[in-house]
C-alpha positions as a printed NumPy array, in Angstrom:
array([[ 89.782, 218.285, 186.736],
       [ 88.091, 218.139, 183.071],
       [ 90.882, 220.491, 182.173],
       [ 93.756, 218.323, 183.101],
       [ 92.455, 215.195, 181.606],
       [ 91.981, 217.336, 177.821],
       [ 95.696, 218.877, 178.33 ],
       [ 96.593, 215.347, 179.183],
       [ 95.033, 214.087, 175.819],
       [ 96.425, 216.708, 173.935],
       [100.507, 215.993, 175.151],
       [ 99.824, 211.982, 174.801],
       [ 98.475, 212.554, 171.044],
       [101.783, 214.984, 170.459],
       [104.048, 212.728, 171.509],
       [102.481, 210.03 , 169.443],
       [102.862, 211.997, 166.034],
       [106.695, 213.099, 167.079],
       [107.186, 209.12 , 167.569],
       [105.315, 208.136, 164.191],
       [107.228, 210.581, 162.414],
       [110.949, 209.428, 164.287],
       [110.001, 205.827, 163.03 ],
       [108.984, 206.669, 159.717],
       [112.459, 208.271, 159.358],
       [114.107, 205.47 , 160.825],
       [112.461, 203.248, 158.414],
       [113.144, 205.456, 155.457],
       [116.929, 205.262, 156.618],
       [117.429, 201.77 , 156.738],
       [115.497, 201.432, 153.081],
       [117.825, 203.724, 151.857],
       [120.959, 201.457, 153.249],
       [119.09 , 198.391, 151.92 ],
       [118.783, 199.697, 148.267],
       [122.317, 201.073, 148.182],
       [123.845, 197.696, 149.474],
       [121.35 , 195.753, 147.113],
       [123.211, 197.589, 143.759],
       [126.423, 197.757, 145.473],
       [126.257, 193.75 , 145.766],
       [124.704, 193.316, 141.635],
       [127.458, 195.349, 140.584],
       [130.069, 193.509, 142.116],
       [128.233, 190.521, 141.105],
       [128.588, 191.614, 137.579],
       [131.809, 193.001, 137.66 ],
       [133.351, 189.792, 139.125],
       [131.353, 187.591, 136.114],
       [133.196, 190.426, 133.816],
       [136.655, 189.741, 135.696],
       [136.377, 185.876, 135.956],
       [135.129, 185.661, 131.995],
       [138.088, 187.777, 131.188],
       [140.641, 185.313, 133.733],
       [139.166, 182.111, 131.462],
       [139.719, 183.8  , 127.813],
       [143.415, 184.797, 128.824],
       [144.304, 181.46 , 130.742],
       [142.628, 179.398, 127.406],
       [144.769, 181.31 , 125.333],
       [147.489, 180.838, 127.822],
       [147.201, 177.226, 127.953],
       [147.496, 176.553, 124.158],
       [149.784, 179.232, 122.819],
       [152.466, 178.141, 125.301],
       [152.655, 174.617, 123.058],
       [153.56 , 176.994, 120.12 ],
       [156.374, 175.705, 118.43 ],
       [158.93 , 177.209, 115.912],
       [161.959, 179.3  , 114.735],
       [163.162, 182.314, 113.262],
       [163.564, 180.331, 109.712],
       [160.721, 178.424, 109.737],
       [158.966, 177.122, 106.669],
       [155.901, 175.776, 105.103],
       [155.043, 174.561, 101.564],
       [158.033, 177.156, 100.678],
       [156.748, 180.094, 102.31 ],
       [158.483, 181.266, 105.171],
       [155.912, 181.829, 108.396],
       [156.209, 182.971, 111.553],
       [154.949, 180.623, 114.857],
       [152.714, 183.253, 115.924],
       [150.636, 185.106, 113.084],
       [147.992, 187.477, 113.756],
       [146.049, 189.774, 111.34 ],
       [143.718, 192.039, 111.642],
       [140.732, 192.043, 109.176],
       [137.2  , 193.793, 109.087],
       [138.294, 197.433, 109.533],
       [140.22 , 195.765, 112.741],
       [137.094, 194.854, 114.026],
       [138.527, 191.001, 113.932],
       [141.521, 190.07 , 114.679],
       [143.397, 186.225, 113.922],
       [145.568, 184.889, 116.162],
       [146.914, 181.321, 114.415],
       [150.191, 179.778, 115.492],
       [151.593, 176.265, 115.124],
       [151.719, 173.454, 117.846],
       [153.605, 170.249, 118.221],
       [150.565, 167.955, 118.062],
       [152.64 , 164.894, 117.669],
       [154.821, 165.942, 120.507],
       [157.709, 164.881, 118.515],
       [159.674, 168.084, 119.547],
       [160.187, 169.732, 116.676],
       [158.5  , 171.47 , 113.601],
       [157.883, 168.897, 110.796],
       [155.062, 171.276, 108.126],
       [153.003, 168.024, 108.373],
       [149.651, 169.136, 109.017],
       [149.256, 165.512, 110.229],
       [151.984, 166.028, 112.489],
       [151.788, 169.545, 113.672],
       [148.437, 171.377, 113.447],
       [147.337, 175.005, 113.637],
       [145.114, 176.288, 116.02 ],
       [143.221, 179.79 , 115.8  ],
       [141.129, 182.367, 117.861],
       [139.287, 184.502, 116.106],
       [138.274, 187.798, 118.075],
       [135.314, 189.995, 117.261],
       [135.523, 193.619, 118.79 ],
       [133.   , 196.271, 118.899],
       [129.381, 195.097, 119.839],
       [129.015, 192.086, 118.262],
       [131.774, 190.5  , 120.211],
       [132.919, 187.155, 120.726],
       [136.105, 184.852, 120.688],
       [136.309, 181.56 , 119.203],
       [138.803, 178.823, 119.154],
       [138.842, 175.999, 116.84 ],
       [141.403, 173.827, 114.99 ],
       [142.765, 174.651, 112.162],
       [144.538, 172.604, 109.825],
       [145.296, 174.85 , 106.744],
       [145.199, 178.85 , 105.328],
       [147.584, 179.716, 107.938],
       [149.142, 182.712, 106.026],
       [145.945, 183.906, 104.835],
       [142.846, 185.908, 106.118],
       [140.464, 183.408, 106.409],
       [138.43 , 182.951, 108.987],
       [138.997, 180.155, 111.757],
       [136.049, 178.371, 111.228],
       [132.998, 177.616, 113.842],
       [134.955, 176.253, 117.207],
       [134.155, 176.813, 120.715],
       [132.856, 180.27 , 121.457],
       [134.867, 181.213, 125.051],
       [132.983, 184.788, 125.397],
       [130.816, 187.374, 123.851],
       [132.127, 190.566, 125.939],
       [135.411, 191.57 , 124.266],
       [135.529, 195.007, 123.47 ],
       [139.051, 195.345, 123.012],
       [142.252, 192.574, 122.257],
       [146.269, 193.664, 121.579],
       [148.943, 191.175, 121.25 ],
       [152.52 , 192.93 , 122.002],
       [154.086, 192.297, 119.63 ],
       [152.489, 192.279, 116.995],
       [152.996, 189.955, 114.032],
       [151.336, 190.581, 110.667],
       [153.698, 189.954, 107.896],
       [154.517, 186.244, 106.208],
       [157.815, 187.718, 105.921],
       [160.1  , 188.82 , 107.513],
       [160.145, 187.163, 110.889],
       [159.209, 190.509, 113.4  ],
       [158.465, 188.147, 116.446],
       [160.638, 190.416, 118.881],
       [161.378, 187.399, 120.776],
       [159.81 , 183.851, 122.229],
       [156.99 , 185.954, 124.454],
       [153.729, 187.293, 123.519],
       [151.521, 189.54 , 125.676],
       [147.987, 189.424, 125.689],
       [145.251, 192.184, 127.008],
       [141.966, 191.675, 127.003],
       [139.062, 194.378, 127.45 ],
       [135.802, 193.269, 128.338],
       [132.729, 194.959, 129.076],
       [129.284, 193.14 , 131.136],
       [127.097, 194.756, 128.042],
       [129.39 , 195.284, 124.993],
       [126.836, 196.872, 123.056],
       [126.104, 199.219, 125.456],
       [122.532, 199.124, 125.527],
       [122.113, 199.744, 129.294],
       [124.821, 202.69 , 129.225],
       [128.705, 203.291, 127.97 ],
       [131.129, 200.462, 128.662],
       [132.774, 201.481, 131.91 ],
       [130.122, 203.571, 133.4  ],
       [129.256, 201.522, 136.944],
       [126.627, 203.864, 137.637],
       [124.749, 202.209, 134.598],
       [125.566, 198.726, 135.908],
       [127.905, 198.47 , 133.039],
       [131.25 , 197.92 , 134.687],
       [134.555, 197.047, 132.569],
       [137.679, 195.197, 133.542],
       [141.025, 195.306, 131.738],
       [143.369, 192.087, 132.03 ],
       [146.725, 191.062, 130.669],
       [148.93 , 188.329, 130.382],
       [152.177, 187.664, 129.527],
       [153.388, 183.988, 128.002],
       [156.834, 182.802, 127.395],
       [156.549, 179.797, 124.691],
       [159.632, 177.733, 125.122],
       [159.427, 175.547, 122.028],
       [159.988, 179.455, 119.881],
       [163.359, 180.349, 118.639],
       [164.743, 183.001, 116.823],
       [167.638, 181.203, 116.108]])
């Protein structure tokens, strides 16, 4: 009888370990699924700040370079300019985008700064990034900068306009659309791994946009 009630003991105490180590398992499991759907969710998080920052620099731009106005013979203080002029300064690491608008909404290009101002991003690429946009009412032809202005984001790694129009003269403005890509990275100086690499929580998104400006003619 005593040796029933030990072997008894001895299976009960067995089966005990077998179900503390099942459970430990099952606890380790679910952990696991917890921490992988925790990074899963910050990187998405991140990634869609990335994608929605990117969304509000293009549809800015969007929304003010479709009031540029102009034509293939257009003129200013004698110098012949172009309605869209971007230049690259900085070892490219800044690029100028300033183009003309009808500010007076008269219709038509008058060269009165009063009348028709200039407006300007200025784009920063390569770790110290940021876009600006400000007002600008003179030095359109030259490589000045655009001033302080409203800073729209500080995670531009990369900007191209297609085409692309750096001289005074001639006119090279293929014709009356612009596109725009934007590259933007959630740490542009890479200081928690390389731009693109999700893996170090650094994701990148790409976006582009196309505008049509009605009020440019190359006739």
């Amino acid at each position: 009888m005593s040796r029933n009630l030990t072997q008894n003991r001895a299976i009960t105490l067995m089966e005990l370990m077998v179900a503390v180590i099942m459970l430990s398992m099952i606890v380790l499991y679910f952990s696991a699924l917890e921490q992988i759907g925790r990074r899963t969710t910050f990187l998405a998080e991140r990634k869609s700040q990335v994608q929605n920052e990117a969304s509000y620099v293009l549809e800015h731009m969007r929304q003010q370079i479709l009031s540029t106005i102009g034509y293939r013979n257009m003129q200013y203080g004698g110098v012949s300019i172009n309605p869209i002029f971007v230049v690259s300064t900085g070892g490219n690491n800044r690029k100028l985008i300033k183009f003309w608008v009808d500010h007076d909404q008269d219709g038509r290009f008058t060269g009165d700064n009063s009348a028709d101002w200039i407006l300007c991003y200025s784009v920063r690429q390569g770790g110290q990034d940021t876009v600006t946009f400000d007002n600008h009412a003179n030095n359109y032809n030259t490589n000045g900068a655009c001033g302080g202005g409203e800073i729209l984001s500080r995670r531009i790694t990369s900007f191209t306009t297609q085409p692309v129009s750096i001289q005074r003269n001639p006119f090279n403005l293929s014709s009356n659309s612009i596109t725009l890509t934007v590259t933007m990275c959630w740490d542009p100086q890479e200081i928690i791994g390389t731009c693109g690499n999700e893996k170090a929580d650094n994701p990148q998104v790409t976006m582009q946009t196309t505008i049509a400006m009605p009020g440019v003619s190359l006739n």
